[in-house]
C-alpha positions as CSV (number, residue, x, y, z in Angstrom):
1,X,110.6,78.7,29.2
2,X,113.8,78.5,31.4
3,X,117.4,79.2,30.3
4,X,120.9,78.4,30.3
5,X,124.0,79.1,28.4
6,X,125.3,77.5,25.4
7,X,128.6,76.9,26.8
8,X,130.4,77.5,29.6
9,X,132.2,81.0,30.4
10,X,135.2,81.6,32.5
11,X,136.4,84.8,34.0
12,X,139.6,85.7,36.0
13,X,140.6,88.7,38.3
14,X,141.0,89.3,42.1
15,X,138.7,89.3,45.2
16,X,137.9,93.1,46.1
17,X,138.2,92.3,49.7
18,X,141.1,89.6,50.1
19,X,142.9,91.1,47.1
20,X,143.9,87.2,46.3
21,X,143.3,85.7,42.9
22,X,139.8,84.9,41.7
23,X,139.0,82.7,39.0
24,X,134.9,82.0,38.0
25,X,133.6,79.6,35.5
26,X,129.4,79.9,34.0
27,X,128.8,76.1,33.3
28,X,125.1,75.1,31.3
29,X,122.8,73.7,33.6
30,X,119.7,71.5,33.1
31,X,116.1,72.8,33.4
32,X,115.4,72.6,37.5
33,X,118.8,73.2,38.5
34,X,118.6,76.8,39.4
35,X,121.8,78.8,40.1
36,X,124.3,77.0,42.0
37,X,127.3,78.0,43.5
38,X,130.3,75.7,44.0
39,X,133.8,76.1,45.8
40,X,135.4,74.0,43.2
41,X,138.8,74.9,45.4
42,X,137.7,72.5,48.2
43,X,138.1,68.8,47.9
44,X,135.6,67.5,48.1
45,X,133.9,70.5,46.4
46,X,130.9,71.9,48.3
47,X,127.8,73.3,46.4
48,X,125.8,76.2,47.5
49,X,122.3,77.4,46.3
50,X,121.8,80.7,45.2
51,X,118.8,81.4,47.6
52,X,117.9,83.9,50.0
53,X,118.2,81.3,53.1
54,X,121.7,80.6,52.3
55,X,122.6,84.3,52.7
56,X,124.6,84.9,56.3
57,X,124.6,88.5,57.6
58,X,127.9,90.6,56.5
59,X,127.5,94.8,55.8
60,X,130.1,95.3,52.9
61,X,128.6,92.8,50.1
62,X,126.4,89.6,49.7
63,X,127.7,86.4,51.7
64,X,126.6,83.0,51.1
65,X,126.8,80.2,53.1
66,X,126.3,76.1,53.0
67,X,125.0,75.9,56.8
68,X,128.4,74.2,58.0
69,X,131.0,76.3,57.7
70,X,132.0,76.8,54.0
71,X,131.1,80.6,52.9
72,X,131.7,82.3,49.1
73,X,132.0,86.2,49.2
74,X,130.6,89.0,46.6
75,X,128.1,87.2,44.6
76,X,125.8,90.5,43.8
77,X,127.0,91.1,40.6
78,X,127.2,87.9,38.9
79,X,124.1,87.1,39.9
80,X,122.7,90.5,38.7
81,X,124.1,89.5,35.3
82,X,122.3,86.2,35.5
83,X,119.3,87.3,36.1
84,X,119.8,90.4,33.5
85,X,119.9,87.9,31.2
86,X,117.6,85.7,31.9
87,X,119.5,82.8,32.7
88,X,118.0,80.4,35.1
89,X,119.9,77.7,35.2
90,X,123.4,77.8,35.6
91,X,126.9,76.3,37.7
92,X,128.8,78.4,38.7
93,X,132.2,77.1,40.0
94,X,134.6,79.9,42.2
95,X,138.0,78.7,42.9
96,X,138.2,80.5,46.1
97,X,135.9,82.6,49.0
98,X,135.2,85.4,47.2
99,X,134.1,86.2,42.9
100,X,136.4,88.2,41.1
101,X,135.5,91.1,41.0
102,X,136.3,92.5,37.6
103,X,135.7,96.1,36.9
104,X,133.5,96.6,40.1
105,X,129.9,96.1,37.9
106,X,128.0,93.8,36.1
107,X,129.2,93.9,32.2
108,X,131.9,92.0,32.2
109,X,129.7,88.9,32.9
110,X,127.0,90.2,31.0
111,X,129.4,90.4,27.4
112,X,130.8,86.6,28.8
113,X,127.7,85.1,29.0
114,X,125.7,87.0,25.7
115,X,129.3,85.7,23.7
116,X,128.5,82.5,25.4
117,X,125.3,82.3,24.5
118,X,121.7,81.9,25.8
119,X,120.2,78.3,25.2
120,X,116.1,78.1,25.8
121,X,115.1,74.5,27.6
122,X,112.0,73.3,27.2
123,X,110.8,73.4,30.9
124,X,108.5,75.7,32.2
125,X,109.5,79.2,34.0
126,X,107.8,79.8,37.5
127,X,107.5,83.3,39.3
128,X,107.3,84.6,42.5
129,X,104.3,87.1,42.3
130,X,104.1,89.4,45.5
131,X,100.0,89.5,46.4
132,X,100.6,92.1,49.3
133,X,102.9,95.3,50.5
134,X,106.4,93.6,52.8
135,X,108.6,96.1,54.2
136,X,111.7,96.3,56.4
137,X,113.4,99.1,58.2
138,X,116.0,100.0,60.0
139,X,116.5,104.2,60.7
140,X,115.8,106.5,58.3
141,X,116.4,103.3,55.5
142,X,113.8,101.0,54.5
143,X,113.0,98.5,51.4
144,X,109.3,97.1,50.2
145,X,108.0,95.3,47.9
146,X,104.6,95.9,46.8
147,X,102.5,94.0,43.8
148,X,103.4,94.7,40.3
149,X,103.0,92.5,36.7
150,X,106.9,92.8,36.3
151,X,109.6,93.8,38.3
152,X,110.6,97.6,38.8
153,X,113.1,99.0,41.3
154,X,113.4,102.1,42.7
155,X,116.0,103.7,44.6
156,X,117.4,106.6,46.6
157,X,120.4,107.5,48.3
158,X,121.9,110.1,50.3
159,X,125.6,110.8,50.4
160,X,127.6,113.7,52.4
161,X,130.0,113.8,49.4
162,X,128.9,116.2,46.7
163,X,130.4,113.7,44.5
164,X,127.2,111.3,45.3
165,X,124.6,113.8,46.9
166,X,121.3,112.8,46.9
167,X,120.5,110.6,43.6
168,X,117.1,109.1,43.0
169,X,116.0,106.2,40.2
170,X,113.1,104.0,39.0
171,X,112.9,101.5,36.2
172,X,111.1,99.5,34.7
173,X,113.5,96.2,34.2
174,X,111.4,94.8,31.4
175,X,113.3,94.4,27.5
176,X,116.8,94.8,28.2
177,X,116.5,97.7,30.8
178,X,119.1,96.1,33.1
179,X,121.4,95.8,30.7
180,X,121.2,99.4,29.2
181,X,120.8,101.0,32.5
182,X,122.4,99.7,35.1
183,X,125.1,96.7,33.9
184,X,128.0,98.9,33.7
185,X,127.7,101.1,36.8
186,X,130.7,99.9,39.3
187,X,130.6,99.5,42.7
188,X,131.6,103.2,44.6
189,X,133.0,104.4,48.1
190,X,134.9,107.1,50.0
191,X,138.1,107.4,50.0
192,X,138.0,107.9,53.7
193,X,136.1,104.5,53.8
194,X,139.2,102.8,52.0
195,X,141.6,104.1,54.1
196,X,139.5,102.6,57.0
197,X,138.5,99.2,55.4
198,X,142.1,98.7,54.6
199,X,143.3,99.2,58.0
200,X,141.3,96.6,59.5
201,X,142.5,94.2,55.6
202,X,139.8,94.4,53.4
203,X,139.1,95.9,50.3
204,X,143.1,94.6,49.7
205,X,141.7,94.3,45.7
206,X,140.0,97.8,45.2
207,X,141.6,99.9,43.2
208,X,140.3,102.9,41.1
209,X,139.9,101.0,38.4
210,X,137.3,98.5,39.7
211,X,135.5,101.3,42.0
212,X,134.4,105.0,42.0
213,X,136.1,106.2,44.5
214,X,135.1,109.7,45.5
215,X,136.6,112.8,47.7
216,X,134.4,115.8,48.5
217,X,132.9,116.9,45.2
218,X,136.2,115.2,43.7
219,X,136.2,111.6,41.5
220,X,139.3,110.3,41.9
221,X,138.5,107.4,39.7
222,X,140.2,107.7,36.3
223,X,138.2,108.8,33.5
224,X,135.3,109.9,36.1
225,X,131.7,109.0,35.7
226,X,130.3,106.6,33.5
227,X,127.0,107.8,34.6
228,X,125.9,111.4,36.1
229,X,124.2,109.0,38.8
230,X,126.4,106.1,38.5
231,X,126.0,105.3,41.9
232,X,122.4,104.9,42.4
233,X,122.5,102.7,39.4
234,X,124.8,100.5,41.1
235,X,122.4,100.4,44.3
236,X,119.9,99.4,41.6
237,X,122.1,96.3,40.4
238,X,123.4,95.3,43.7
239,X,119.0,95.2,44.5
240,X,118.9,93.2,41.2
241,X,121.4,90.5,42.6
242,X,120.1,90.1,45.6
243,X,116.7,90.1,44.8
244,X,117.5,87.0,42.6
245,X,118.0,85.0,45.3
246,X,114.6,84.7,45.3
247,X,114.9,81.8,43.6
248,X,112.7,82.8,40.7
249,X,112.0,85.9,38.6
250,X,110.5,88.8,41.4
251,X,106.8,90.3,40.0
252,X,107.1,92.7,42.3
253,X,108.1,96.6,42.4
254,X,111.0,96.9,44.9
255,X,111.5,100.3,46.9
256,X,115.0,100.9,48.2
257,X,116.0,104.3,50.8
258,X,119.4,103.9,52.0
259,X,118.8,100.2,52.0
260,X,121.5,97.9,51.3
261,X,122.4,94.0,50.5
262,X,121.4,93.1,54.2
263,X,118.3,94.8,54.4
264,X,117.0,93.1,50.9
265,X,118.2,89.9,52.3
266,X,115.8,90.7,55.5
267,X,112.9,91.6,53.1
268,X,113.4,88.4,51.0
269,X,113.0,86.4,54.4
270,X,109.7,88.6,55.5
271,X,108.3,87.4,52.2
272,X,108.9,84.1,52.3
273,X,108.1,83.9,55.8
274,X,104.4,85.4,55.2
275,X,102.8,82.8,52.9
276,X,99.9,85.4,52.0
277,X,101.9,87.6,50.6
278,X,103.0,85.9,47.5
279,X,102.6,82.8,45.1
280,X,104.0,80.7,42.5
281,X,102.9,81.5,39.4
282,X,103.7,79.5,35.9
283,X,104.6,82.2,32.7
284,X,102.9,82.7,30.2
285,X,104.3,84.1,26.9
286,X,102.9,87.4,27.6
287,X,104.0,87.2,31.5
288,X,108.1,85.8,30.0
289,X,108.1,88.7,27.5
290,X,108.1,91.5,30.6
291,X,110.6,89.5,32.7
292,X,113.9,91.0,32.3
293,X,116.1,89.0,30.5
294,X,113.7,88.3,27.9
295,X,115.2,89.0,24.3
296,X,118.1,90.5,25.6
297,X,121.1,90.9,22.7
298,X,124.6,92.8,23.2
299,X,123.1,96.2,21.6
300,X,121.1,96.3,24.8
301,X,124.5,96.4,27.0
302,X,125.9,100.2,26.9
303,X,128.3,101.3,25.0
304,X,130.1,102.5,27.7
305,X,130.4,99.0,29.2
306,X,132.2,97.5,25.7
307,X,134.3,99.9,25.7
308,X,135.4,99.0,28.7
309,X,136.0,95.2,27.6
């Protein structure tokens, strides 16, 4: 069946890039209502979906867009949350461009919307089931999708800094993985990269205590690691986020090398734009079981994220 939350859930911080104020409120939605944005700071406010076609190109996080002009920053994370948690339903009301963005992963609105609650509707749950291999490249980086009863992600990376190195993953995002593995892994850069991004005014928000900001073989992050390979797990939940703009839970394994938000937003669009290569499919109690926010409960989130709360 779908889901939404009990109640609604608010959460308050700054935007990483504009470094302004950021407020975010999780509001119950009915069955069919999918995820929503809305730019409640607007008058009137503008709503837009949280689908792959309302995605407009930008390198440095996910960008949405509601085809005339109105735009809403950095939406990776709580939308990796959402669908971490198997909520399907929700509103989701930002009082400005850009979502807070908290401690640079996913936990914080994971623990808001598990104290919130999760409410089962009586609807039906559909899935996207891939039927054939999609790829997109660009370089040396590529991502795919190829068939699979559940969704799994893999992904590699290859960094310079001995800090990152090269760092390699796959899981299997059934029963609570996202949540154990990957919610509480922040978003990471180079301190060169800083330096550069704030010269030309963005990342005015980051600090090292909402990113893993790395030197060489130094973490100049306080407290260091919260994984060995933090970094590819974060790759792994920005991939989650993005991949739920599908609209629906993925049955698919995705295969990330180097890839990043734009390039899954580019693979989302060769799916959808091959209509042999995938198919609606309704859930069945089996199927709902391996989706990945089935059964989900706070012991599932790491310890390492509530201790961060």
């Amino acid at each position: 069946m779908q889901a939404t939350l009990k109640k609604m859930v608010s959460f308050g911080g700054v935007g990483l890039h504009s470094g302004a104020p950021a407020r975010l409120e999780i509001h119950p939605a009915p069955a069919g209502h999918g995820i929503v944005f809305r730019r409640g700071d607007l008058t009137p406010a503008v709503d837009i979906p949280a689908r792959w076609d309302h995605v407009a190109p930008s390198k440095l996080c996910t960008l949405m867009h509601d085809g005339r002009g109105t735009t809403l920053s950095t939406v990776e994370h709580v939308m990796a949350a959402l669908a971490g948690t198997g909520i399907h339903n929700a509103l989701v009301i930002v009082d400005g461009p850009e979502v807070p963005i908290l401690d640079g992963s996913a936990a914080p609105f994971v623990r808001g919307i598990l104290r919130a609650g999760i409410a089962m509707q009586t609807a039906p749950l559909r899935a996207i089931r891939v039927l054939r291999p999609v790829e997109v490249r660009e370089g040396e980086a590529f991502a795919r999708l190829t068939p699979a009863d559940h969704l799994e992600i893999e992904f590699q990376i290859d960094f310079a800094d001995a800090a990152i190195g090269h760092q390699e993953k796959r899981l299997d995002m059934a029963n609570g993985a996202f949540l154990r593995e990957l919610a509480d892994s922040r978003t990471f850069c180079r301190q060169a990269d800083v330096d550069a991004m704030r010269r030309n005014g963005l990342a005015l928000g980051g600090t090292y205590l909402n990113a893993v900001v790395v030197d060489g073989a130094q973490v100049l992050s306080p407290g260091g690691l919260r994984h060995a390979d933090e970094a590819v797990r974060h790759k792994m939940l920005d991939a989650m986020g993005d991949l739920a703009l599908a609209g629906a839970p993925l049955l698919a394994r995705y295969t990330g090398h180097r890839a990043g938000h734009a390039m899954t937003n580019r693979l989302l669009r060769a799916l959808f734009a091959d209509p042999a290569a995938w198919r609606w499919e309704t859930c069945s109690p089996a199927l709902e079981d391996r989706l990945p926010g089935a059964g989900v409960a706070a012991y599932d989130l790491a310890a390492t994220a509530w201790a961060a709360a």
